[in-house]
VOLUMNU-430314 format. One record per residue (C-alpha): residue in one letter; x negated, y, z. Coordinates in steps of 0.25 Angstrom, whole numbers, plus 5000, padded with zeros to 4 digits. Each point is the difference from the previous one (the first is absolute). Layout:
% residues N
AXYZ ...
% end
This chain:
% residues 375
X497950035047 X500150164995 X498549994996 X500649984983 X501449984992 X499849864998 X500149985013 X501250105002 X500849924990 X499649855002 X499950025016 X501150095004 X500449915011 X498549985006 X499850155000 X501150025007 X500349895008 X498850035007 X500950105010 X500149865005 X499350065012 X501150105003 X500749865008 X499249945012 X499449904991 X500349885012 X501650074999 X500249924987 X498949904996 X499849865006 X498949975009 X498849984989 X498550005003 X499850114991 X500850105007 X498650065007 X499450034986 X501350044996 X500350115010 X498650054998 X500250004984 X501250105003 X499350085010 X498850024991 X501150024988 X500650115007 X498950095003 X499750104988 X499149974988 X498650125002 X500150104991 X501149964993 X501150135001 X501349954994 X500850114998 X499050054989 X499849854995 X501549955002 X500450074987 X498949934992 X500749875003 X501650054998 X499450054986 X499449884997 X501249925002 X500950084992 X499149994989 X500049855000 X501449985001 X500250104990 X498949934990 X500549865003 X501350054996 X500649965015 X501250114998 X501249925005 X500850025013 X499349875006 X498750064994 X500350155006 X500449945013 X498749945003 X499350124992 X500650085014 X499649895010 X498650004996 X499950145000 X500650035012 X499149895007 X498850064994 X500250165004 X499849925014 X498749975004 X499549855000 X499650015015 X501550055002 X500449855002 X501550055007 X500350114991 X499749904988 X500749895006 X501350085004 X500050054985 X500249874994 X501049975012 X500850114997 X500049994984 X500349845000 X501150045009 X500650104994 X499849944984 X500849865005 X500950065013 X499649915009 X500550005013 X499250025013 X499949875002 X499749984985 X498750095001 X499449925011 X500049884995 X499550064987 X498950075009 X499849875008 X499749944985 X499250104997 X499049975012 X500049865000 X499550004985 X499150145003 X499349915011 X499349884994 X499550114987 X499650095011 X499149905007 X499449934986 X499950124992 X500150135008 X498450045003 X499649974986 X501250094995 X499850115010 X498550014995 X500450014987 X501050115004 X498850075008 X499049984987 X501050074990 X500550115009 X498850045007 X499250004984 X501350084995 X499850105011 X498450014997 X500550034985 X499549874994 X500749934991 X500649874997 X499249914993 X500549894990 X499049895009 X500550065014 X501649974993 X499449874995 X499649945015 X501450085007 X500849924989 X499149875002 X500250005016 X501350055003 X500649894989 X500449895011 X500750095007 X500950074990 X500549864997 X500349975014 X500750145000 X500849954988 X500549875007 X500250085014 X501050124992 X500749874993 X500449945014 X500350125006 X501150024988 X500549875001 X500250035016 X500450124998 X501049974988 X500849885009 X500950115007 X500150114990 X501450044995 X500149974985 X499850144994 X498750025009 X499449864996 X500050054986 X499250135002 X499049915008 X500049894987 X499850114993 X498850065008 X499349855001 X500150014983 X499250135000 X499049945010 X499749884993 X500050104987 X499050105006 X499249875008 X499749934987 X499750124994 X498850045007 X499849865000 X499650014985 X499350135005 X499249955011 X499449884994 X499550104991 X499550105010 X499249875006 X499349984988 X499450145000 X501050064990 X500850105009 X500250154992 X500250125008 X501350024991 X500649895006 X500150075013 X500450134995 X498550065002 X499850044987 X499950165004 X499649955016 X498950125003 X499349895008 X500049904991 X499750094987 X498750045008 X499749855002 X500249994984 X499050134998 X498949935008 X499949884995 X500050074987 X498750105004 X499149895007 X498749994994 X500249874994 X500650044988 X499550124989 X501450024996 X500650135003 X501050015011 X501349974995 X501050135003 X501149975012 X501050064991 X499749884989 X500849884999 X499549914990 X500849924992 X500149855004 X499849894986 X501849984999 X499749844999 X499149925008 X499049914993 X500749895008 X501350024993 X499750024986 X499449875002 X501349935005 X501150064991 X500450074988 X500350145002 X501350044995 X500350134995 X501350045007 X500849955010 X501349935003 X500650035012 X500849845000 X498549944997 X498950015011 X499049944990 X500150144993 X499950095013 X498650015000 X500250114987 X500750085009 X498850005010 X499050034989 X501150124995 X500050075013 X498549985003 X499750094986 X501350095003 X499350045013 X498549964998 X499949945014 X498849975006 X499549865003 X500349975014 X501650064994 X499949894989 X499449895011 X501350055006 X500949984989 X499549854996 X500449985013 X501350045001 X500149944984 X499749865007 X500950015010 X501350044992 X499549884991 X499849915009 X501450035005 X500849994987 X499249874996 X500649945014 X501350054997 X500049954986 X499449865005 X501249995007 X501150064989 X499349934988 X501249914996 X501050135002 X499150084993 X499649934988 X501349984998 X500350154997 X499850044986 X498950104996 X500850124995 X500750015015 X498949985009 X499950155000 X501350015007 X500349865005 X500350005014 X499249875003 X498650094997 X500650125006 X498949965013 X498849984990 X500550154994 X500050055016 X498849945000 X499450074990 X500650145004 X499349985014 X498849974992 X500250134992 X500350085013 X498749965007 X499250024989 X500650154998 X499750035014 X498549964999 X499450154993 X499750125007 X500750124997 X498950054993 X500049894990 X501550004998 X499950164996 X498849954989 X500749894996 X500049954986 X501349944992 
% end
């Protein structure tokens, strides 16, 4: 749903594919016994959330999105592209089933230059696939979209336990998601021209990149570990006054902690110094050595913690990434002598590795900390 972004990234097609009710539903589904308690999901989806206004809440969201992409280092095209698709979808409201429905029409469309009769076979997909998640899943993710946008208009803010249970529940269904986009690819891919199935290849690649990257991020999350830095919250007025409450409660003597303050986060986990040996510099051709370059980007720009939490993350995904890569090369690799790994062409992918590495981690301060950065 529209209630938080790792819904907007992971769930693209359910947010959307909810315009499902812009088509008589009995038009373009078989006769099933769930059509009743479907129509009435739709209707009940269709009618505005109370007190939520989403022109003044629509930018929260678009800003939100940019800053995830941007911190993940999600900057290629296939990346921009679905950058645009979820912030077009998201300037509509979630009760705007037609308009959100007719956007993904119109920009799958125009991305692969399908035909007409292309794009109603890819809408007829679309709502086949929509239509089973819709009935399993719909009225637990509506009142999780109805919990998170009605507090957001109340000025309360997230809460690493509310992200916790969102993350927890919704996990079924962004693995059926998942399964549904890979069939309706594979469909969609049988007639396309050559040079458009290539675009679309390279889309799937981004997906399954950005899926198994909140993934990594969501299991997290259900454990009770989700930082409002993930989400680009760190300067969020709402969320900042969340953080200055619980920081005056009468619980604790200390003295309220400053909003402007942004403690430094430990660079290494206790977990890590307890597994490896930390090198002191980095070889871009040698992943084991990557986790310097973490730890001289986290001192360069004192991030906080929930920007370190973000950085391990990302750390384990590039290295998991190259250690598949690697897995797969080892004879061809091994085989190349030390001195020319640097510029051997069988590592250049664990060296574009690391320069993504690099990228994400560099796009993690705020502009603050990158005017008081120390080399």
């Amino acid at each position: 749903m529209a209630c938080h972004p790792s819904f907007q990234i992971r769930s693209i097609l359910f947010v959307i594919a909810m315009g499902i009710a812009a088509t008589p539903l009995r038009a373009i589904t078989p006769e099933t016994d769930d059509e009743t308690s479907a129509d009435e999901m739709f209707q009940t989806f269709s009618k505005p959330i109370p007190g939520v206004d989403w022109d003044k809440m629509s930018p929260h969201f678009v800003q939100m999105i940019d800053r995830i992409f941007e911190r993940n280092g999600w900057t290629d095209e296939s990346d921009q592209y679905a950058r645009k698709v979820a912030s077009r979808i998201v300037a509509l409201p979630p009760w705007d089933l037609p308009g959100r429905f007719g956007v993904l029409s119109e920009e799958v469309s125009g991305r692969y230059g399908l035909t007409p009769q292309q794009s109603t076979l890819f809408e007829r997909a679309v709502l086949r696939e929509s239509f089973g998640m819709m009935v399993k899943h719909g009225p637990a993710m509506w009142e999780q979209a109805q919990e998170a946008l009605q507090g957001r208009a109340q000025g309360k803010p997230y809460t690493a336990e509310q992200i916790a249970r969102w993350a927890k529940d919704a996990d079924p269904l962004f693995h059926e998601i998942e399964a549904g986009v890979r069939r309706i690819a594979g469909e969609l891919e049988q007639s396309m021209p050559e040079e458009k199935k290539s675009v679309l290849q390279k889309d799937m690649a981004g997906f399954h990149k950005r899926q198994n990257a909140v993934e990594k991020m969501s299991q997290r999350w259900a454990r009770g570990l989700w930082k409002p830095a993930e989400w680009g919250l760190e300067d969020d007025p709402i969320q900042a006054g969340g953080a200055r409450a619980a920081a005056e409660t009468p619980q604790s003597d200390a003295a309220p902690i400053p909003q402007a303050a942004r403690p430094v986060a430990p660079l290494v986990a206790p977990a890590i110094v307890a597994t490896v040996i930390i090198p002191d510099h980095w070889i871009e051709h040698d992943p084991p050595t990557w986790i310097a370059l973490v730890l001289e980007i986290g001192k360069r720009y004192r991030l906080d913690a929930g920007q370190m939490d973000t950085a391990w993350s990302i750390h384990a995904e590039l290295v998991e990434r190259a250690g598949r890569f690697t897995k797969l090369r080892a004879s061809e690799l091994a085989a190349v002598p030390v001195s020319q790994r640097p510029t051997h062409e069988a590592y250049r992918p664990i060296r574009e590795l690391f320069g993504e590495l690099r990228d994400r981690l560099e796009s993690l301060p705020t502009s603050t900390q990158r005017e008081a950065r120390s080399d």
